[in-house]
N, C-alpha and C positions, 0 to 999 in steps of 0.2 A: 697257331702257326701264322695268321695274318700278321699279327702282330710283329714280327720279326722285320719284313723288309719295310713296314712305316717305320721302326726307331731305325732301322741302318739309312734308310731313305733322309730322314732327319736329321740325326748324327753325320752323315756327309756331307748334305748340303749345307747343313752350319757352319763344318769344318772347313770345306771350300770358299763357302760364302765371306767370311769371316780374312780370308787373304784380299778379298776384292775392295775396290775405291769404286763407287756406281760414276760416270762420267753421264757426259750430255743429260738429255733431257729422262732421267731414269723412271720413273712412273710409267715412260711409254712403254719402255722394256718389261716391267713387271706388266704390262697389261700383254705383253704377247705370250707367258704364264697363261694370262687368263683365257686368251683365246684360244689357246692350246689344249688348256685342260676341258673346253666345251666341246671341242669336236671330238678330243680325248670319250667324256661322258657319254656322247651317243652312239661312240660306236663299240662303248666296251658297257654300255646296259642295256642291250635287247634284252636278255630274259628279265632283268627287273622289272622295266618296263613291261614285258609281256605278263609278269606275275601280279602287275598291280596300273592296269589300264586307266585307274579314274583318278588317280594320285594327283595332288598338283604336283610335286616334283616329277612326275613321266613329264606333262609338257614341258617344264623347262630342258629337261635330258633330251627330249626330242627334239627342240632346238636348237642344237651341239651346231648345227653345220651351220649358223647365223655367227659361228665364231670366224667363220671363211671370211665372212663378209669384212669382220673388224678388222683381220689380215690385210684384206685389200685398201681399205681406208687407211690403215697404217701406212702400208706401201706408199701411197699417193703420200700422205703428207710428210714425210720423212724424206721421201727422197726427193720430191719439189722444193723442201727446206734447204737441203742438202745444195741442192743446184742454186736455188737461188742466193746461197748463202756462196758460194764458190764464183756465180756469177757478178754480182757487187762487188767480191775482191778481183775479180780479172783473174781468174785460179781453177775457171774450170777446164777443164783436158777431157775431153770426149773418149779418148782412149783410156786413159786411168778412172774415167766411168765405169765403163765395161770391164774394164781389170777387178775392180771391185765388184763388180756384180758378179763375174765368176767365179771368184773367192769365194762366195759368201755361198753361191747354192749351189754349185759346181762340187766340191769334193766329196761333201757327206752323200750327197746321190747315189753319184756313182758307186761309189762302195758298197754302200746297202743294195743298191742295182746287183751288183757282182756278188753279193750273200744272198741274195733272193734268185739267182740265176744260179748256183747251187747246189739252193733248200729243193726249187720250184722251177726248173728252167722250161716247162711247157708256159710260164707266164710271164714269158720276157721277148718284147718282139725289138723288130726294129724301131721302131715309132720310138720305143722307152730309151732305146740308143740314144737319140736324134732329141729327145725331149719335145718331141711332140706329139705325144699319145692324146691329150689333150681334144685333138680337132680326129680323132674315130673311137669312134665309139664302140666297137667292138673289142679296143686293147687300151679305153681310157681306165679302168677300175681293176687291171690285170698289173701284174708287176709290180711298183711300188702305188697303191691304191689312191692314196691323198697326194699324190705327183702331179694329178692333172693339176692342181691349181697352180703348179710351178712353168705348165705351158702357158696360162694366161698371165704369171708373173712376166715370163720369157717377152712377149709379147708387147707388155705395159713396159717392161725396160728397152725396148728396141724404139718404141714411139715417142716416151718422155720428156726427151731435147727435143724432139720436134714441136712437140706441144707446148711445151714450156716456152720455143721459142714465137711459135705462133701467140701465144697467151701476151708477151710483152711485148710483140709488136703490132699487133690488133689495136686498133683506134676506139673500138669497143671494150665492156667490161669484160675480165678472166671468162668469169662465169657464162657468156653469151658464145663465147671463143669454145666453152669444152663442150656446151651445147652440140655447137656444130662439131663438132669432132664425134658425140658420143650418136648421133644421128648418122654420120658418113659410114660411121663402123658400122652400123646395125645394116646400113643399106649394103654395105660389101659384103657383110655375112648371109645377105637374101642373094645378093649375086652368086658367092661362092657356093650357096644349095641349087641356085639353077644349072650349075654347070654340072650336075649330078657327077664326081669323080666318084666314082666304088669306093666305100666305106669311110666317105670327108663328109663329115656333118650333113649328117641325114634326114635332119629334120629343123623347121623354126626354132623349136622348143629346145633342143637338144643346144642349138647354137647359144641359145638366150641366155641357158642357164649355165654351161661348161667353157665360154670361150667368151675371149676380149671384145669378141662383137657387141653381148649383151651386157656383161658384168662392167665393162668400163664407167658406165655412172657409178658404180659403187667406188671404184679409184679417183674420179672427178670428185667427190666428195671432199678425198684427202687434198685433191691440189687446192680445191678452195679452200678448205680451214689452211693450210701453208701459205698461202697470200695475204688470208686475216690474220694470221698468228705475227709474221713478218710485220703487219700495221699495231701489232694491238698483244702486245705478250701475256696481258695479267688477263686473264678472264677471274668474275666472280666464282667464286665455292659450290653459290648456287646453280650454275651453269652445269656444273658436272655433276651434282644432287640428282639436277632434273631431266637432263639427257640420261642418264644411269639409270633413274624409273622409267622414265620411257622406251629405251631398250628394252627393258625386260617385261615393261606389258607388253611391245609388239612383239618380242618372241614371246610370251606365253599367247598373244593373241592368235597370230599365225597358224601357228601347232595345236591350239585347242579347237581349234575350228575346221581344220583340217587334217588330216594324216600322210596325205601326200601335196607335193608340189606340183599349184596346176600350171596351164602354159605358161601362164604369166604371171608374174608377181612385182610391179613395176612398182605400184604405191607401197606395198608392202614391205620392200626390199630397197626402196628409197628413205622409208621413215627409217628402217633400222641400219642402214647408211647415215643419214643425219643425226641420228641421237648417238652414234660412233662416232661422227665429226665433232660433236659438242662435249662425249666424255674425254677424247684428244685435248682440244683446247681447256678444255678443264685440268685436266694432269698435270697437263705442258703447263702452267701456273705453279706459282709459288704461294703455298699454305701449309698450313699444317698437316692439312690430311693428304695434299700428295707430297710432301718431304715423309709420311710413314709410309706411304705405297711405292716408297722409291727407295725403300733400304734396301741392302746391298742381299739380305736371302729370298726379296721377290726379283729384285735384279738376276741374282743367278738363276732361277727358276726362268724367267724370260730369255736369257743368254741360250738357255739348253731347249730351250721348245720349239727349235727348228727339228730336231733329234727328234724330240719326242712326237712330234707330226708326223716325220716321216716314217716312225716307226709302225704307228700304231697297228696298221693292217696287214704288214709283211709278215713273213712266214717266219721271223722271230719272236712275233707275239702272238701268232693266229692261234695260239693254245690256250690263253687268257681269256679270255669273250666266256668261253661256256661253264670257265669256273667261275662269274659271280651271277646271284643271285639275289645280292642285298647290298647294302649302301656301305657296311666296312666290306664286302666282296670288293667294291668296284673301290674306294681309299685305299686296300691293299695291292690292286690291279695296276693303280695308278703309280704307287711306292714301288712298285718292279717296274713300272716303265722308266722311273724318275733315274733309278738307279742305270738301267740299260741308257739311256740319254745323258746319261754324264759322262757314262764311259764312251758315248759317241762323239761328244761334245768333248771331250779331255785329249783322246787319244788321237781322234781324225778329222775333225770339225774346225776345230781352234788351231791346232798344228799346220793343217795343210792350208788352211787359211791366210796364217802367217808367214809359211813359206812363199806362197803365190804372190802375197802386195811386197816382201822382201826381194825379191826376182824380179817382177812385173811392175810390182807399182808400189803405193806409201810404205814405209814404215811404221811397225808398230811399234810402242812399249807398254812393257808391265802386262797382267793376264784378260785386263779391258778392253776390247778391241771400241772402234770408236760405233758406237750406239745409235746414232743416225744412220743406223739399216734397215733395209725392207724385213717388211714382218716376216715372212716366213721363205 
């Protein structure tokens, strides 16, 4: 029976795949596939994992949630490209900014919001309204579960022109510039826990790891490779070889050596931040091996794993988790999600997307939207 939704899973994505032309820079696209199917893996293999503790595949599964991080490094460099690419032509609009960013995470949300409100309407507060569940922790992991990282998304897009603008007019280097930005945020977020409001980030640690206060080095990342990419387009093969192993010792390193995450994880969560900046600048290159990681069926697979994020923990797939147990469990798990993410991604994703920059702001054509979007 597994077997059934991997070939419909396949046979569609082909099928679909197969209309599309991959535009901009497509390898980054297919890597948001990849970041997707990582947080995908840990949160649909507890029992594997609990069936087989000392596996080397449990650590890399256990590491699923280091694919947040490559989201966020995407973010930064895509959309700092973006501006700064908009800014050299005299073409950026502040408002058709924004137009686009609510395009892009704004429809499918909600919607799933309003299915998950209901499946489950004892887990839908206000906060999830407002999209800021994010900064309490009592209603961050309630409603749509993988949403918080859409309040630090929220966050990173309301600050970005400011940044960007501070970055090119600082008489100092970028890099010294997000320094001081990513230092200012941490000290507002020790502010905003001393003003103890009832149930607003209640702790250091909480702030560090769930909000823009701590996570923003891992966005700084991206703006820095978008400043070098901007001077320096080809990076060598081997750049992306060797940031690619080094991602995956620090996540196996991290997760073997621990089971939980402690306060802080600053070196830890900076290297696998920079070997994400290095596999970006590797991609974003022209060779062979990212014109095959940039064809149009890992394309489409990256196009849909907004969908497939948002889905994974809502109450349209919370009956998936307990049925795998093994490694085609969790390939079949994924081939029903893939399936459910295209119909999100076909009928209200793409659709309402299109109608909002046709209304609002650009125009689109063909079924490509342009690819120079934040990850997730």
């Amino acid at each position: 029976m597994a077997l059934i939704p991997i070939i419909a899973a396949i046979v569609l994505v082909v099928w679909r795949a197969r209309q599309l032309e991959p535009q901009g820079i497509a390898p980054l696209t297919s890597l948001r596939a990849f970041a997707a199917a990582m947080v995908f893996a840990l949160h649909f293999s507890e029992n594997y994992r609990a069936d087989h503790p000392d596996n080397i595949l449990t650590y890399f599964l256990s590491g699923g949630y280091e694919g947040v991080s490559v989201f966020f490094v995407l973010s930064g460099f895509l959309l700092t490209l973006a501006m700064l690419r908009d800014l050299k032509a005299s073409a950026f609009n502040l408002r058709q900014y924004f137009v686009r960013r609510a395009a892009r995470i704004y429809p499918l949300y909600y919607a799933l919001l309003a299915a998950t409100f209901l499946l489950a309407p004892q887990t839908v507060h206000w906060q999830h309204v407002l999209m800021i569940q994010g900064f309490f922790p009592e209603t961050v992991l309630e409603g749509i579960p993988t949403s918080w990282t859409l309040t630090v998304e929220e966050c990173f897009y309301v600050l970005l022109p400011i940044i960007i603008w501070t970055c090119l007019k600082a008489p100092w280097h970028e890099a010294v510039t997000l320094v001081g930005w990513g230092v200012s945020l941490f000290l507002i977020g020790l502010l905003l826990i001393e003003l103890r409001i009832p149930g607003f980030l209640i702790s250091v640690q909480y702030t560090w790891i769930l909000t823009i206060f701590g996570r923003f080095p891992i966005f700084a990342v991206g703006i820095i490779c978008a400043f070098l990419y901007k001077q320096h387009k080809q990076w060598p093969l081997a750049l992306l070889i060797c940031f690619t192993l080094l991602f995956f010792a620090a996540v196996y390193e991290t997760t073997s050596v621990e089971n939980t995450r402690p306060n802080f994880r600053l070196a830890e969560d900076m290297v696998i931040g920079l070997a994400a900046g290095g596999m970006i600048l590797g991609l974003a290159s022209d060779n062979w091996l990212t014109r095959f990681l940039g064809n149009r069926y890992f394309v489409y697979l990256g196009l849909i794993s907004y969908a497939l994020y948002l889905l994974q923990l809502t109450p349209l797939m919370a009956w998936i988790p307990n049925l795998v147990h093994s490694l085609p469990d969790l390939i079949a798990a994924y081939a029903v999600a893939t399936l459910l993410s295209m119909a999100c991604y076909e009928f209200v994703e793409r659709p309402a997307r299109v109608a909002i920059l046709r209304r609002f702001g650009q125009k689109q054509k063909g079924h490509i939207t342009n690819l120079q979007q934040p990850a997730i």
